[in-house]
KOLKEGU-658139 format. One line per field, with one value per residue: residue number from 0; residue in one letter; x, y, z of N, C-alpha, C, O in turn. Coordinates in steps of 0.1 Angstrom, whole numbers, plus 5000, padded with zeros to 4 digits. Layout:
residues N
nr	NUM ... $
rest	A ... $
nxx	X ... $
nyy	Y ... $
nzz	Z ... $
caxx	X ... $
cayy	Y ... $
cazz	Z ... $
cxx	X ... $
cyy	Y ... $
czz	Z ... $
oxx	X ... $
oyy	Y ... $
ozz	Z ... $
This chain:
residues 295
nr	0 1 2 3 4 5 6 7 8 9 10 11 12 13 14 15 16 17 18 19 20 21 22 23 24 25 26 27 28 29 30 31 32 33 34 35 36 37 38 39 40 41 42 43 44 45 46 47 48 49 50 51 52 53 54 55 56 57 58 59 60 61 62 63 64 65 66 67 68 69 70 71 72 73 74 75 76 77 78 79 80 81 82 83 84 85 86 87 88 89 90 91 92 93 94 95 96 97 98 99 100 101 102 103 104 105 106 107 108 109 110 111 112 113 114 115 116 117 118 119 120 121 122 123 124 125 126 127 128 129 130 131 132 133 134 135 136 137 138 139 140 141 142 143 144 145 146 147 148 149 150 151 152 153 154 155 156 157 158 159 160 161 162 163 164 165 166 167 168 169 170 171 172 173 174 175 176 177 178 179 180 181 182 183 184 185 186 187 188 189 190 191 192 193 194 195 196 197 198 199 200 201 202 203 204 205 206 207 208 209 210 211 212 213 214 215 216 217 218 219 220 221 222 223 224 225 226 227 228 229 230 231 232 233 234 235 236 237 238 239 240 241 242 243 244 245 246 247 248 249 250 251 252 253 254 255 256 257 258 259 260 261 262 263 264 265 266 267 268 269 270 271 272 273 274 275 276 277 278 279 280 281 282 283 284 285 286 287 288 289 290 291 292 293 294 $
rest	X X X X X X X X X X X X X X X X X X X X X X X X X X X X X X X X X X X X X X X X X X X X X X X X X X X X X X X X X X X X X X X X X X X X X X X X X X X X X X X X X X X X X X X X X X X X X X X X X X X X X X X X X X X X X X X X X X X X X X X X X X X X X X X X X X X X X X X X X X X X X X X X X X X X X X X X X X X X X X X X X X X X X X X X X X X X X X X X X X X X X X X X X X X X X X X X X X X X X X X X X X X X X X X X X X X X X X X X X X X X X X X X X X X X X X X X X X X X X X X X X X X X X X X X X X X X X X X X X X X X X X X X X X X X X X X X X X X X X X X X X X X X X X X X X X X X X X X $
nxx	5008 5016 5043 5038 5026 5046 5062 5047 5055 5080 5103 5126 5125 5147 5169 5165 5145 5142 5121 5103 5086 5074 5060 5038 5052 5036 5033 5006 5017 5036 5059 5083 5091 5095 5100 5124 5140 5122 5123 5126 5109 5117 5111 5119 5110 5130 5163 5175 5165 5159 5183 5185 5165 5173 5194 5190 5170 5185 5194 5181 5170 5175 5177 5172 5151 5154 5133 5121 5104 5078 5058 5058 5064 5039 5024 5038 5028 5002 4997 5005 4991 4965 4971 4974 4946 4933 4939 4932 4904 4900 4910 4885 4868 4871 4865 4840 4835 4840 4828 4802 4810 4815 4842 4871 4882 4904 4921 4929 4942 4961 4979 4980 5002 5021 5036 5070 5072 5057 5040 5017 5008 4974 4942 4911 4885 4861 4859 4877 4898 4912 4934 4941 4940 4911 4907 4918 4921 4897 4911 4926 4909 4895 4911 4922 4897 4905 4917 4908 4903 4888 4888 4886 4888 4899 4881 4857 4870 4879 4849 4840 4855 4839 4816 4814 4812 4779 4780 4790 4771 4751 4755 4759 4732 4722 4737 4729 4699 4701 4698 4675 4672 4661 4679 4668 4664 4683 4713 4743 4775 4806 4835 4865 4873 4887 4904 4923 4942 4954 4960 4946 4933 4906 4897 4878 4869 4860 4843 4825 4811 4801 4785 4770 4752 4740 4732 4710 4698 4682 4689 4708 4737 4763 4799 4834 4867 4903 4915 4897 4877 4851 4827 4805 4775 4746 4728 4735 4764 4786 4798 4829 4827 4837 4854 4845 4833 4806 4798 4801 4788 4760 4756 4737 4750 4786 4812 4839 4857 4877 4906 4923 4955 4952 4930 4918 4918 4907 4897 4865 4858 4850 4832 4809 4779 4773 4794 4806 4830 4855 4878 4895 4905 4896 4908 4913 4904 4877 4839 4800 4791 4810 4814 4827 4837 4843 4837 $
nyy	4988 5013 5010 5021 5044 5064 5056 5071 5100 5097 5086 5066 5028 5013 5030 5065 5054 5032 5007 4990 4968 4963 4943 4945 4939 4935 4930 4942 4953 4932 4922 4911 4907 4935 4963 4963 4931 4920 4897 4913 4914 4919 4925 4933 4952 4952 4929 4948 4970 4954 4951 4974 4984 4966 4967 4994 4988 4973 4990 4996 4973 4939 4917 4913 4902 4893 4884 4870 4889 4916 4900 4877 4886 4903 4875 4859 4879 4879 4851 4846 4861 4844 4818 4819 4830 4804 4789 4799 4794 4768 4761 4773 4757 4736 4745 4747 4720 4708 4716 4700 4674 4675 4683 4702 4726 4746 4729 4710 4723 4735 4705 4699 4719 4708 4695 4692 4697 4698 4713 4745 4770 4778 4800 4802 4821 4852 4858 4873 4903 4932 4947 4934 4902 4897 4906 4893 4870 4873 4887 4872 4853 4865 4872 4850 4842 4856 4842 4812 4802 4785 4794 4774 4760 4779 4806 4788 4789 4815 4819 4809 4823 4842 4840 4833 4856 4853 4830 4833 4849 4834 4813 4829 4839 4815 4809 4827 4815 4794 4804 4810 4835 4857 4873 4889 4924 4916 4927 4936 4933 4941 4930 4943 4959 4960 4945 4926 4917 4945 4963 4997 4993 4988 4982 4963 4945 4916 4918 4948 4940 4918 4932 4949 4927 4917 4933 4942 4919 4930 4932 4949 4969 4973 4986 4978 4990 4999 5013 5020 5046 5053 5038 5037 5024 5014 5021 5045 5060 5043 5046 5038 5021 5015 4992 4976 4969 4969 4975 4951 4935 4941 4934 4911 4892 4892 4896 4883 4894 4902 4901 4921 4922 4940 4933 4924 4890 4871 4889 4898 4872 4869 4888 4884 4875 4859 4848 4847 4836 4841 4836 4820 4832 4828 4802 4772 4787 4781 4773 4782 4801 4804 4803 4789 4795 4766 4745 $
nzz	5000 5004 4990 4963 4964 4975 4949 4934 4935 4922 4938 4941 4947 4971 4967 4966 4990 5015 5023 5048 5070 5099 5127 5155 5185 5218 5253 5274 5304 5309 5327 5327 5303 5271 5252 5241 5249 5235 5206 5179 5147 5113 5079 5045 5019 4992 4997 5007 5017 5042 5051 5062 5078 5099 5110 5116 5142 5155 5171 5194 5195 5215 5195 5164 5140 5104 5080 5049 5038 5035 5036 5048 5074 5078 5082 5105 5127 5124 5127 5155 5170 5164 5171 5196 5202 5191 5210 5233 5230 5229 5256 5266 5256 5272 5295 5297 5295 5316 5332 5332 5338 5361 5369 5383 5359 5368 5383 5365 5348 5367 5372 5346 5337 5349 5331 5318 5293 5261 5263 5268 5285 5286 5299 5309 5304 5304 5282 5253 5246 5232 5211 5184 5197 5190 5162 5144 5137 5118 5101 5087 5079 5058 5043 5034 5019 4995 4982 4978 5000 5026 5063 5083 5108 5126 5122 5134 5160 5169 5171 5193 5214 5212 5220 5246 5269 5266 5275 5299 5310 5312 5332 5355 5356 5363 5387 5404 5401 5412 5441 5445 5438 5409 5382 5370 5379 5400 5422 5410 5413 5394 5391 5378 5345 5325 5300 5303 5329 5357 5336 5317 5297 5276 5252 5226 5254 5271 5293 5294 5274 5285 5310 5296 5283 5309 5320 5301 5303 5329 5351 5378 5375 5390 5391 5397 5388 5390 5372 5355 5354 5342 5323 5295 5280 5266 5273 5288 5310 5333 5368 5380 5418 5449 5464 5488 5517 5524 5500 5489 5500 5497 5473 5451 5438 5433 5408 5396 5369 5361 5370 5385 5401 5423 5440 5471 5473 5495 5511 5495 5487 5514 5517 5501 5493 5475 5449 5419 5396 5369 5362 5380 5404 5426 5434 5454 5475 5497 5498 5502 5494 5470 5434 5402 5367 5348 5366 $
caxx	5000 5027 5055 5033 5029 5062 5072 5041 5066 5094 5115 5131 5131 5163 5178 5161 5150 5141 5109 5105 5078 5080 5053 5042 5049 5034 5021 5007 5017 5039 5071 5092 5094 5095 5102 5140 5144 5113 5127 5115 5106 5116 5109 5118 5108 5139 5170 5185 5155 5153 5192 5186 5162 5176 5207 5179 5164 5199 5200 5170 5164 5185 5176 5162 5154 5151 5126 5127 5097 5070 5044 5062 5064 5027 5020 5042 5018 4986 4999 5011 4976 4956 4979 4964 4929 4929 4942 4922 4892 4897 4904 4871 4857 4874 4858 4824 4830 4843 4815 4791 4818 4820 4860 4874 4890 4913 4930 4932 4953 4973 4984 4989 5012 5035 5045 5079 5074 5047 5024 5018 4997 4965 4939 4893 4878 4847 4858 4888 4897 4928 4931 4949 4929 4896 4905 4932 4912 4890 4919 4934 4900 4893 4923 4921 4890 4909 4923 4894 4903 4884 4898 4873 4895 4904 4865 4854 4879 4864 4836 4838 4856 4830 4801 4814 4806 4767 4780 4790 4762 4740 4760 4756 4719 4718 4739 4712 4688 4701 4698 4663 4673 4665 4688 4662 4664 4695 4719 4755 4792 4812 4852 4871 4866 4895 4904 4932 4947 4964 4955 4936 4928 4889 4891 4870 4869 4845 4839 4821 4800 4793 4782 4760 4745 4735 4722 4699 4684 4675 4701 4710 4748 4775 4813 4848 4882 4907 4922 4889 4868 4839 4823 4797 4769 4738 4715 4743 4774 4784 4807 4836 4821 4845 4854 4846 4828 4790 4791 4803 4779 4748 4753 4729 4762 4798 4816 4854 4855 4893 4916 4935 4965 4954 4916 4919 4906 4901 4882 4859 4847 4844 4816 4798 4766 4775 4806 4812 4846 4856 4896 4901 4915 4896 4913 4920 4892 4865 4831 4793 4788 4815 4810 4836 4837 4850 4836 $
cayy	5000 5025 5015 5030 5059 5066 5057 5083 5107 5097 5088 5047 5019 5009 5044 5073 5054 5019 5003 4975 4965 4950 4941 4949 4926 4936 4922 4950 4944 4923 4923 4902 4914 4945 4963 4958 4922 4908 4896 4920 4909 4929 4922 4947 4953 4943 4926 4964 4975 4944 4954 4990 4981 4955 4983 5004 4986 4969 4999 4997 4960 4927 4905 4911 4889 4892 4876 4874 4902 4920 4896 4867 4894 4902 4865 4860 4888 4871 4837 4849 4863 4832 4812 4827 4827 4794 4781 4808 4789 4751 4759 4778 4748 4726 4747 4741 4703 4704 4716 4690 4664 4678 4685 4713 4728 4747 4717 4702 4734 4738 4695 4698 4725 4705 4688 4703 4697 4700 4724 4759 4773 4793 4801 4805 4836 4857 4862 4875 4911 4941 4956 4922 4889 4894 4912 4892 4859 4875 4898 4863 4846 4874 4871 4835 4840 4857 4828 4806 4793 4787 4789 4766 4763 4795 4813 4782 4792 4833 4819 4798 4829 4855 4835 4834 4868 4850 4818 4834 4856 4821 4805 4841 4839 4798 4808 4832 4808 4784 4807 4816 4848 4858 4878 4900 4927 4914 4940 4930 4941 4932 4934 4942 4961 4957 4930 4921 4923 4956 4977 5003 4993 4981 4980 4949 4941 4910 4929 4954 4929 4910 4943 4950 4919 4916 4948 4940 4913 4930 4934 4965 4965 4985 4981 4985 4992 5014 5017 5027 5055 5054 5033 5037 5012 5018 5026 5057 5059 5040 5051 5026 5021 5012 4978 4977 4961 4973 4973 4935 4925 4945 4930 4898 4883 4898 4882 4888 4894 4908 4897 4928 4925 4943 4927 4913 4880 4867 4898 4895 4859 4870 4900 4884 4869 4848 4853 4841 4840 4835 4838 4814 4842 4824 4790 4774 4790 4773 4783 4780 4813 4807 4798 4794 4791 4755 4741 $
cazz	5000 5005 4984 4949 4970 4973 4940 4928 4938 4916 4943 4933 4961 4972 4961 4974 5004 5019 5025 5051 5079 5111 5133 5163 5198 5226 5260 5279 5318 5312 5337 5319 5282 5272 5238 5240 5247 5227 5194 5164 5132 5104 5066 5036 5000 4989 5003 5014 5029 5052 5060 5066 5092 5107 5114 5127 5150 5166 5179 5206 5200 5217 5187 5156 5131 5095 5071 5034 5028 5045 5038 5058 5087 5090 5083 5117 5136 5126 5129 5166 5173 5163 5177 5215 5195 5192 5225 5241 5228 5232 5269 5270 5256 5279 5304 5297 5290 5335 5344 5328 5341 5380 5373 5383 5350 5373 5388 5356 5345 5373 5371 5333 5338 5358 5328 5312 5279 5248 5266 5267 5297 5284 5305 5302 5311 5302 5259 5247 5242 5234 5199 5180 5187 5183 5152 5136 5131 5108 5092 5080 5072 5046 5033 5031 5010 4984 4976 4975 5012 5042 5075 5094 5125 5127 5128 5147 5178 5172 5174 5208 5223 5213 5227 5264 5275 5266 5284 5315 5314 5315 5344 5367 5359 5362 5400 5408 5401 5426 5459 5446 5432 5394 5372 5365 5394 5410 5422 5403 5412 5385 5394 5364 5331 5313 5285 5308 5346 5359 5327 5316 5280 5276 5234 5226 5270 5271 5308 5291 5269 5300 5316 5288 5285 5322 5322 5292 5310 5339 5367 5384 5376 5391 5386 5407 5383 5395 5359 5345 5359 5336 5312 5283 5284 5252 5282 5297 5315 5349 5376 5389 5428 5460 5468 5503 5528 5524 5486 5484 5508 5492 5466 5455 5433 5424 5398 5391 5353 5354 5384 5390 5414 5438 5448 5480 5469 5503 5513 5483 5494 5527 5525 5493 5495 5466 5443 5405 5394 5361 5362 5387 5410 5436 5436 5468 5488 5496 5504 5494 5486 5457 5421 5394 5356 5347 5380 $
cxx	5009 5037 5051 5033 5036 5066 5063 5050 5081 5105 5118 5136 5144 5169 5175 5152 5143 5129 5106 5093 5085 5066 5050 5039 5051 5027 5016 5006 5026 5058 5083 5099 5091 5102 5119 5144 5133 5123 5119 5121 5107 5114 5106 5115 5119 5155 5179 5181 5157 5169 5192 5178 5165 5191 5197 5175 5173 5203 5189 5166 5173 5189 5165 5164 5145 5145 5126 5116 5084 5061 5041 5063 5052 5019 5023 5029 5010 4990 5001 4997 4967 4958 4971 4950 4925 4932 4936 4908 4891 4900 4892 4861 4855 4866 4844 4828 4835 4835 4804 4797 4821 4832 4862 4886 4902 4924 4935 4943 4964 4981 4988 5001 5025 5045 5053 5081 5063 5035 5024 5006 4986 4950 4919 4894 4865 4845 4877 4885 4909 4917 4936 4942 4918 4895 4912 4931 4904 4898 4924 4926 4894 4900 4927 4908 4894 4913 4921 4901 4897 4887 4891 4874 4897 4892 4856 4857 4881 4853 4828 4841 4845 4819 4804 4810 4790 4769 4779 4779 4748 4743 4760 4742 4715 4724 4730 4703 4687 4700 4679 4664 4671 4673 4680 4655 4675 4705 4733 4765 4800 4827 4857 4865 4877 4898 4915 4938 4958 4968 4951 4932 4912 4887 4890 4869 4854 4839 4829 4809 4790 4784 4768 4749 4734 4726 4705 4688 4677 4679 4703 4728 4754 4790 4824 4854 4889 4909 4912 4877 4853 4839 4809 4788 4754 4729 4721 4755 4773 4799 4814 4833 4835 4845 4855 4832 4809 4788 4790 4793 4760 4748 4748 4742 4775 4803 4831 4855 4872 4899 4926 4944 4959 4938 4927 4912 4891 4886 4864 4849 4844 4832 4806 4792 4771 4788 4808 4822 4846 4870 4902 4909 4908 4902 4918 4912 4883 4852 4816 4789 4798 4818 4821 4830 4846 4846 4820 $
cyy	5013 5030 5021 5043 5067 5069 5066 5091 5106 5092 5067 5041 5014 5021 5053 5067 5039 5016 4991 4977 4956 4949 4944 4938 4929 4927 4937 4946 4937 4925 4919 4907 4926 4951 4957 4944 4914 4908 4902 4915 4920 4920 4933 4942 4948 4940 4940 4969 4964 4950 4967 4990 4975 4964 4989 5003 4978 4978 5000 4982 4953 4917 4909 4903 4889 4885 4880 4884 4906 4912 4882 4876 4894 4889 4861 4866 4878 4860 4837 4849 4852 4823 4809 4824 4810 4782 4782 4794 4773 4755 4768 4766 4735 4731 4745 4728 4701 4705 4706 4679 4664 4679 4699 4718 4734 4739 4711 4708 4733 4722 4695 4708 4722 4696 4696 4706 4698 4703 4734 4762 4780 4788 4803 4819 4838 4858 4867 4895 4920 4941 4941 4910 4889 4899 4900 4881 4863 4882 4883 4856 4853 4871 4858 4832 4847 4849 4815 4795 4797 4785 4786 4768 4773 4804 4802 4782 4807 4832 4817 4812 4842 4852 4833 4847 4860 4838 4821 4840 4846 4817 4813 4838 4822 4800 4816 4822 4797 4783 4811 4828 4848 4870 4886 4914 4926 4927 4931 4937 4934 4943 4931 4949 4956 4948 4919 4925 4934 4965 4985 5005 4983 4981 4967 4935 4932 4914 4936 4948 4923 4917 4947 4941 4918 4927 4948 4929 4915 4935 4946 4962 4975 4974 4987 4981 5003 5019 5024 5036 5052 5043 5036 5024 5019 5026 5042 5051 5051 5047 5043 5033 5017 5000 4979 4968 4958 4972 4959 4928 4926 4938 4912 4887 4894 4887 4889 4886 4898 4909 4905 4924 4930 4947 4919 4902 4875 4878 4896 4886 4862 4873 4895 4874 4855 4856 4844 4849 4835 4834 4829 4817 4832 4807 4786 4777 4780 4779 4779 4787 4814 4797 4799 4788 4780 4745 4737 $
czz	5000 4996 4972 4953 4971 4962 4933 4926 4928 4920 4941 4948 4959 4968 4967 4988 5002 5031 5034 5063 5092 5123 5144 5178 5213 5237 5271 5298 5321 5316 5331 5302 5277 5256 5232 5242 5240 5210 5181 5152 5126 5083 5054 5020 4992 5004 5011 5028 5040 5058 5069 5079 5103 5115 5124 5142 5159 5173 5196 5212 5207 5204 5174 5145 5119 5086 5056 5029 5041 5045 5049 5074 5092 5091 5101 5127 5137 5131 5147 5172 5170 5167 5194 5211 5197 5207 5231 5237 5230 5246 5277 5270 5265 5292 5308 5295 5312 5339 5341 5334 5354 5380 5371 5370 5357 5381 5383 5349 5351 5368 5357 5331 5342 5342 5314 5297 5272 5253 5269 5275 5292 5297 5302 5307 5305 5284 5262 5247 5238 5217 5182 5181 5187 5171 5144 5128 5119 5100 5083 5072 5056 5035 5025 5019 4997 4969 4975 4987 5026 5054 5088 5104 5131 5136 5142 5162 5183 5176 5187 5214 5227 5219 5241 5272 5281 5273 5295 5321 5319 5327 5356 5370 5364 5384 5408 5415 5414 5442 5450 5439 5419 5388 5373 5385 5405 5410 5420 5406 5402 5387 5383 5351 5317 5311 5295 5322 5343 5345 5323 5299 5283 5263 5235 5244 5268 5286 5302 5284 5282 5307 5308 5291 5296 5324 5315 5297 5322 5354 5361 5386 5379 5389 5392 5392 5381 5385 5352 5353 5356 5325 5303 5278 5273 5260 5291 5299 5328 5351 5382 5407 5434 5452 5481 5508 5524 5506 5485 5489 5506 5486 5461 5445 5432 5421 5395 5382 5348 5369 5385 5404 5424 5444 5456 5477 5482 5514 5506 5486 5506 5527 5513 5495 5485 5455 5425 5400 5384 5352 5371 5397 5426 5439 5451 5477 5485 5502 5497 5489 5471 5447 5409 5381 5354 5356 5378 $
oxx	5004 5041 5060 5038 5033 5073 5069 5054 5091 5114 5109 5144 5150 5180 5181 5151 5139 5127 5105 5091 5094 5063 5059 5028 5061 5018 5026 4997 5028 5067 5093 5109 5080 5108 5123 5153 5134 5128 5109 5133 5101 5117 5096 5117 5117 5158 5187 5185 5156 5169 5197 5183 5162 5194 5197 5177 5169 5212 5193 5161 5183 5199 5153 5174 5133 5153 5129 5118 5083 5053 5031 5061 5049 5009 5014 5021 5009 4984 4997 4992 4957 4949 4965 4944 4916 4928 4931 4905 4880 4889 4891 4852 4845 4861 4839 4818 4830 4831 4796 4788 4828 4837 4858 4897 4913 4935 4945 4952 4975 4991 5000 5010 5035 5056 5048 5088 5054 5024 5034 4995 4989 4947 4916 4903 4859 4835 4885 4874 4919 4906 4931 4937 4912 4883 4905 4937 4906 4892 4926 4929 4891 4898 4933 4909 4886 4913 4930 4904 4899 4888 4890 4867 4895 4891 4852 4851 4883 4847 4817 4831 4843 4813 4794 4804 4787 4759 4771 4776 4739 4734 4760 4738 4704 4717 4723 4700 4678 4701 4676 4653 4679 4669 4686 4648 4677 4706 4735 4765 4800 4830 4854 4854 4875 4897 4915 4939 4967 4978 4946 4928 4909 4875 4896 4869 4842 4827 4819 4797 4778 4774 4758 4739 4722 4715 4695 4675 4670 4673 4701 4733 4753 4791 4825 4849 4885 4906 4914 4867 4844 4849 4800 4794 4753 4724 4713 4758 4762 4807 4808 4835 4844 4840 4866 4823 4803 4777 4780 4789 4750 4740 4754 4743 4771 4803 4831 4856 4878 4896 4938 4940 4961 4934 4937 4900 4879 4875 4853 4837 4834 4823 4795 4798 4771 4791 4814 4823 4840 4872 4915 4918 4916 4898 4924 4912 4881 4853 4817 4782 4796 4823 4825 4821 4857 4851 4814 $
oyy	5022 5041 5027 5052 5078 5079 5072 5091 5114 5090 5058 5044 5012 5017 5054 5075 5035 5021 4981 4989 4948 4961 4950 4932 4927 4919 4943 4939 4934 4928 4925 4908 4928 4943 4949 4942 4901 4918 4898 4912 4931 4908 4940 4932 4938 4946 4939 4970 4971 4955 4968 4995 4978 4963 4989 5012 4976 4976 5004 4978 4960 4911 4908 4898 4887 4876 4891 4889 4900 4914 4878 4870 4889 4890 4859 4858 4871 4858 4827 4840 4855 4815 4800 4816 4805 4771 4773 4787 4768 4753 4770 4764 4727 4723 4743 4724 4692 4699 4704 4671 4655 4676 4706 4715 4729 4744 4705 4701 4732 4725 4691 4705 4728 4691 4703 4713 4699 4698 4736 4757 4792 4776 4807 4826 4828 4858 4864 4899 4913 4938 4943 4906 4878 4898 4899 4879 4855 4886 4885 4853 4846 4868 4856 4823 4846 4849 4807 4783 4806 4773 4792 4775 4775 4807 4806 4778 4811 4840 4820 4816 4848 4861 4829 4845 4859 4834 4816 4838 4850 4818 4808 4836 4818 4795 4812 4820 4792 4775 4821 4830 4841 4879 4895 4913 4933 4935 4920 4949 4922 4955 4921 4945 4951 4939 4907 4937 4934 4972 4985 5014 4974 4979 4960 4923 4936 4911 4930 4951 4924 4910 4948 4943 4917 4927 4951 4928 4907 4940 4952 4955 4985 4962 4999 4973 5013 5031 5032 5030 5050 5040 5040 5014 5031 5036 5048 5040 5051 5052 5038 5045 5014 4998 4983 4963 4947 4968 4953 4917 4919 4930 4902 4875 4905 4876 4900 4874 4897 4918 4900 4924 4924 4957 4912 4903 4875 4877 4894 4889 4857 4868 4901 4864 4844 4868 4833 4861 4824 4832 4829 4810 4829 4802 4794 4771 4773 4788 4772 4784 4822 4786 4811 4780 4783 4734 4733 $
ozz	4994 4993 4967 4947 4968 4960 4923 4914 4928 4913 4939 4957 4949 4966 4977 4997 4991 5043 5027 5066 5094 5125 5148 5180 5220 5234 5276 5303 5333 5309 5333 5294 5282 5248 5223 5234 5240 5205 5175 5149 5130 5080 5053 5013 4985 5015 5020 5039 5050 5069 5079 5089 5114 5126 5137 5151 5171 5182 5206 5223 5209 5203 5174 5141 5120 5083 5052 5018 5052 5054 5055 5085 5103 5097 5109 5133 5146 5142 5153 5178 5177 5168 5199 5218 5203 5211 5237 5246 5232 5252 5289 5277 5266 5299 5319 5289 5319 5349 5351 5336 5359 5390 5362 5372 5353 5383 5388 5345 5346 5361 5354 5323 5340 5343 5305 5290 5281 5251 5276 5272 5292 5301 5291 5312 5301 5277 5270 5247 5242 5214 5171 5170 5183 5166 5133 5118 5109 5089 5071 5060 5046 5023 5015 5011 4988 4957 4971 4984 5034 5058 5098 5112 5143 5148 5152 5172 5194 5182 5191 5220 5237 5223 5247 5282 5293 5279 5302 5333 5326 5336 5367 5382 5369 5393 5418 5427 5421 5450 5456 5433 5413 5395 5380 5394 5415 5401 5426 5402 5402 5386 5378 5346 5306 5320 5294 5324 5335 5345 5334 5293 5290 5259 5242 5245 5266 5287 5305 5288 5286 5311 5314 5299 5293 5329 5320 5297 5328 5363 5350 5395 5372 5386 5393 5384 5374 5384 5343 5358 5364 5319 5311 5272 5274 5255 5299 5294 5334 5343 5391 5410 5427 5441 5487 5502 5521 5500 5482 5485 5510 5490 5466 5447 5429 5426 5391 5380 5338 5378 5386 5415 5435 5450 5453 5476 5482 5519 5512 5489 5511 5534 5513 5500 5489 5455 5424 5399 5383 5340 5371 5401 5434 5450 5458 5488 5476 5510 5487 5480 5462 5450 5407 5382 5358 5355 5387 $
């Protein structure tokens, strides 16, 4: 898209200047990796370009690592992002297959973890969200139908993760249902807005969805996260509320939708009436007031 633009202009790749991409690999939060030692991908228009960046970016990066063109670069990206998409979604699905089975999916997580080779930890929750995989699945499937291919697996493991917001939103009203209480009327704390712990990004936040949802059938929903002040809901705005004593215990469920650091968990189960968790933040406690996803 760029390099005709350029050469509108008159000016000749490889000669008047050098054209190359590189991706972008972020985790937001994350303690460990950081722009300097993640390995960047670069890939140029021609063999120059790919050097000239690769110069570039030695200068900020530890490691970068050249590919033969830009299209193998943002193949990488997506491939990275669907990658998560599709893990994300088989152990959503595995989550709902524990609870029909009475096993705790979190037990099954933690014991498969122990073993050191050909497995990669991912985790359930409420959906998926950030700016990357809920997009990136369908950025490939498109693209895949240019070229008269369908990427079954692919949309099938978008599709599992987009539909948990409406799962979880079944299993709050299904825990309801089991003290007597209906959904419709119940007064809701929902801990967490953003897509991910200890951030303050909410682009495509199944929190938000969730929030919606709930709302639409009926519940009276408020919301703690320190990172996000306000949110935007079809019906108005809400106001992030305390976490304290008297809200947790007003309330007829809270549900931990985004397991920030710095929820007391054990508080949490203490003052609520009933509790659904869908991060597994409560593991380990025990209690009859609490409900998890996978369980």
């Amino acid at each position: 898209m760029v390099l005709p633009i350029l050469e509108s202009s008159k000016l000749r790749s490889g000669v008047d200047f050098y054209l190359a991409y590189s991706p972008e690999r972020v985790d937001p939060a994350n303690k460990k990796y950081n722009i300097r030692n993640t390995p960047k991908i670069v890939g140029g228009i021609t063999p120059e370009s790919t050097e000239m960046v690769e110069v570039l970016y030695s200068q900020i990066v530890d490691t970068v690592v050249p590919v033969s063109c830009p299209e193998v670069a943002e193949m990488t990206k997506v491939f990275e992002n669907v990658f998560r998409s599709v893990n994300i979604a088989l152990v959503n699905e595995l989550a709902q297959l524990c609870e029909k089975l009475g096993v705790s999916v979190w037990e099954v997580l933690d014991a498969t973890s122990t073993k050191p080779f050909g497995y990669m930890p991912f985790h359930p929750g409420p959906g998926i969200g950030g700016h990357c995989i809920p997009s990136d699945p369908y950025y490939l499937a498109n693209k895949a139908k240019e070229v008269d291919f369908h990427t079954r697996f692919i949309e099938l493991a978008a599709e599992i993760n987009e539909n948990m917001p409406y799962y979880v939103s079944f299993r709050i009203m299904e825990t309801l249902n089991a003290t007597g209480k209906s959904l419709n009327g119940a007064m809701l704390l929902i801990l967490g807005i953003a897509y991910k712990k200890d951030i303050e990004d909410i682009r495509d936040s199944p929190s938000l969805k969730l929030v919606q949802l709930l709302s639409d059938k009926g519940a009276k929903v408020a919301y703690n996260d320190p990172y996000i002040p306000k949110i935007k809901l079809s019906q108005g705005s809400l106001a992030s509320v305390e976490v304290n004593k008297e809200n947790l215990s007003s309330a007829d469920c809270v549900v931990i939708a985004t397991d920030h650091s710095c929820y007391d968990i054990n508080e949490v189960a203490t003052y609520s009436k009933l509790l659904f968790d869908t991060r597994g933040a409560t593991r380990g406690l025990k209690g009859d007031n609490i409900a998890r996803l996978g369980e």
